[in-house]
N, C-alpha and C positions, 0 to 999 in steps of 0.2 A: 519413457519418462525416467527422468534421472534418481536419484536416491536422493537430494537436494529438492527435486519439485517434488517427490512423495512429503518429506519431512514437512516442506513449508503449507501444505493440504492439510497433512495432519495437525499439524500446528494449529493450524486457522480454525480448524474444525473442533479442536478440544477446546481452544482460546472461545470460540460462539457459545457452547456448551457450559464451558464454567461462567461466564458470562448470563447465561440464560439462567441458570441454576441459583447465582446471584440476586439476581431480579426477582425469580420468585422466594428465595430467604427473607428478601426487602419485602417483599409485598408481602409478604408472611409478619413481618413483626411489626409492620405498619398499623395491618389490619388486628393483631393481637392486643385484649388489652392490657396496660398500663398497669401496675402494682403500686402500689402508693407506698412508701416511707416512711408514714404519718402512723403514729399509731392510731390502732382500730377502737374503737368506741365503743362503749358497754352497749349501748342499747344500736341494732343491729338496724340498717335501713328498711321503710317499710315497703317489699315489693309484692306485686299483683301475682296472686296465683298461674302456673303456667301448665296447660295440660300435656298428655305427653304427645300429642299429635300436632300441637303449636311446637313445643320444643324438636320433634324431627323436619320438621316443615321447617324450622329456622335454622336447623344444623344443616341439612340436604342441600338448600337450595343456593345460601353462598359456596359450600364448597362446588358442585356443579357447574356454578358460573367461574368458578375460578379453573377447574379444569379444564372446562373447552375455551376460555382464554389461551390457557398454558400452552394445550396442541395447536390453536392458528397459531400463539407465535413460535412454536418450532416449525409449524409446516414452513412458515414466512422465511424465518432464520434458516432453514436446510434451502431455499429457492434462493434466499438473497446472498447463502455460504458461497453457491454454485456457480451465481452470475459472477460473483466476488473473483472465484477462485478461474473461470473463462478471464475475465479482463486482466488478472494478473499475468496469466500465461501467454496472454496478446502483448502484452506488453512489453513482457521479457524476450518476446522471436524478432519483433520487429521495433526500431527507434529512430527519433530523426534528430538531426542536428542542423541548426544553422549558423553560418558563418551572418553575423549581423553588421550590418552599415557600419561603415565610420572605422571598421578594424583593418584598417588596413593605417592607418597613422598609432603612434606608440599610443598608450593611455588604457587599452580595453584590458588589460594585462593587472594592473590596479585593482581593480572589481572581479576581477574573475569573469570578463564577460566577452571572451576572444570567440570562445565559441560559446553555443546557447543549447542545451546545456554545457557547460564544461567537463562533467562527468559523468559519461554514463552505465546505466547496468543494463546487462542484457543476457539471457538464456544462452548457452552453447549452442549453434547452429542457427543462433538471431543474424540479424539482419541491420545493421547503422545507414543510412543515408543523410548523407552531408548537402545541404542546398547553402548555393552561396547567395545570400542575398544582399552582396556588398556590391558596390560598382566596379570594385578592383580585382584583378587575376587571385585565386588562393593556389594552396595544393593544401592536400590530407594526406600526412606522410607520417608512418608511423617510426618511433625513435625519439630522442629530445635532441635539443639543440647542444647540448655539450657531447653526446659521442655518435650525432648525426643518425642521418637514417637507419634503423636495422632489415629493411629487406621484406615486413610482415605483410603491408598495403603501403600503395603510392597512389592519389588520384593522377597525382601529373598537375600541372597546369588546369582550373578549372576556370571559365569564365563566370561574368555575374549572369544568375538567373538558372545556370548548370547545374546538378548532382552528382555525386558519385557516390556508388556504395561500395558496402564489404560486408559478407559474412564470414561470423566467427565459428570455426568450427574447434577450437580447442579453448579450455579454460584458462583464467590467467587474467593479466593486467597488463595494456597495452598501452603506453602513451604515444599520445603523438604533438605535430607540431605543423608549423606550414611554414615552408623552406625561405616563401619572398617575403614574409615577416616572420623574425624567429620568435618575437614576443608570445607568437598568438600558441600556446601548448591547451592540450586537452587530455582526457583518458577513457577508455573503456574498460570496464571491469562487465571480464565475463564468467558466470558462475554456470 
């Protein structure tokens, strides 16, 4: 695990915590009450005697329910930190990209929508696969169109309905392009 996927665990993990800690300050002065600004009145409100086993019976039992609230939702918050923190690291190994209809004439270039995503992030040793889902030939060649290929990934020639992948084993920022439309550029940023 990288020193980058440590940080962003940790991150995630302090980020639920203050967060959580938040919610209950909230639900702390929600439930506190209120001070008036008003001033106070010579003759004092008239309240019902309260004995001391009413008074621990009323103190005990909201704070009790507000504690075992507190631990389901951490227990909740540390299961749902975890699934969180699995689906990011799925995420970051493996990504798909498609070449979408229609890009093979000029115009996708305007929108940003040569490729789908046009920019993607991916973990060091992740995984891109390129599906062409255009009727037309592409390639996935990495390099831009003013100082041409540099040599990093080529599909070659793919047809419609083929894939090609590449994994990235070094960090950095890779663009690319496809050689029989120069319009269509993309990038991968990998951390």
């Amino acid at each position: 695990m990288t020193a980058a996927d440590k940080f962003g665990i940790a991150f995630s993990i302090g980020f639920t915590v203050a967060l959580i800690a938040f919610a209950m300050s909230f639900s702390a002065m929600s439930d506190a009450p209120t001070e008036s600004t008003q001033p106070t009145m010579l003759t004092p409100p008239v309240q019902e005697p309260v004995t001391m086993e009413e008074d621990l019976v009323m103190e005990e039992t909201p704070e009790e329910e507000v504690e075992e609230e507190v631990v389901e939702e951490e227990v909740e918050g540390e299961v749902m930190e975890e699934e969180t923190i699995e689906a990011e690291s799925e995420a970051l190994m493996s990504a798909e990209v498609s070449v979408p209809s229609g890009t093979s004439t000029p115009g996708c270039e305007e929108t940003d929508e040569c490729f789908l995503p046009s920019t993607i992030l991916i973990g060091v040793g992740g995984t891109v696969t390129w599906t062409n889902d255009d009727t037309a030939a592409h390639t996935v060649t990495s390099g831009s169109v003013d100082s041409g290929p540099d040599g990093t990934f080529d599909s070659s020639i793919f047809m419609a309905g083929e894939t090609f992948e590449y994994t990235f084993d070094e960090a950095g920022e890779y663009d690319y392009f496809c050689i029989v439309h120069p319009w269509m550029t993309g990038k991968v940023i990998v951390e």
